[in-house]
N, C-alpha and C positions, 0 to 999 in steps of 0.2 A: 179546571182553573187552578193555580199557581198560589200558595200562600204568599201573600208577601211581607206580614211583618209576625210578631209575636210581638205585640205592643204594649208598652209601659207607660202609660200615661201622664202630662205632665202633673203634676198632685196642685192639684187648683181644688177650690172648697167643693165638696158637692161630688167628688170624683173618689172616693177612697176605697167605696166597694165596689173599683173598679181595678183597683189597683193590688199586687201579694206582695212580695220581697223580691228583690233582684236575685237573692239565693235559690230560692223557690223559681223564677224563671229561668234561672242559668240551669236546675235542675229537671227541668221540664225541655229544656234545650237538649240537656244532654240524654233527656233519655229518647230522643227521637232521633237524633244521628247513630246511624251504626243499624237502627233499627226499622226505616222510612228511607224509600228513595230520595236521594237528592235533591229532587224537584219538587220535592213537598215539604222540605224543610224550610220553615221561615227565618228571616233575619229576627233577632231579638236587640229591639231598638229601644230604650230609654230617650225619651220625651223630655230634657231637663230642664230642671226650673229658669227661670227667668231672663228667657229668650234664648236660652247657648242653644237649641236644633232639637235634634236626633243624632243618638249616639248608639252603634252596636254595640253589642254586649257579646260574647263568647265565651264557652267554658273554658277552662286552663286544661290545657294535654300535656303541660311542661310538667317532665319529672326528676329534671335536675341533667346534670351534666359531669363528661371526667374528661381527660385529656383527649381523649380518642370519638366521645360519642355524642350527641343529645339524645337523653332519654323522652319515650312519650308514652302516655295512657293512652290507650285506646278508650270506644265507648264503654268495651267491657271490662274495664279497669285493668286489661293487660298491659306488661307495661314494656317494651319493644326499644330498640338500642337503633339510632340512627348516623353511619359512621359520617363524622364532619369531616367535610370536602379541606382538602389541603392545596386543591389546585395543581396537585400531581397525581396523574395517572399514568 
């Protein structure tokens, strides 16, 4: 069976220790990619207050940018140069 969410709860009374920090989930995101096949990784969804839905949540792989690249971290905090398409090849 398929995880399908890492779920955050909407913070309604009576729900709290159900609930950790969005940091503390985005870090528990992150230590599962890179490290668990793909198909067992779940969506990290925030539940928000006062009807707006379900919202993912994703850790940040952006490590900045120069003329030529976007950088990104990997899960194991490498951090790897991705050359930006100029639309000539």
């Amino acid at each position: 069976m398929r995880p399908y969410y890492l779920y955050q709860c909407d913070p309604v009374v009576g729900t709290s220790h159900f609930r950790t920090t969005i940091d503390e989930g985005r870090e528990i995101m992150r230590q599962l990619r890179g490290y668990t096949s793909g198909y067992a990784v779940p969506q990290y969804i925030v539940d928000t207050p006062g009807g707006g839905g379900k919202v993912p949540v994703l850790p940040d792989y952006s490590a900045g940018r120069d003329a030529g690249n976007i950088y990104f971290k990997n899960y194991a905090g490498g951090i790897f140069a991705y050359p930006e398409s100029r639309g000539q090849e």
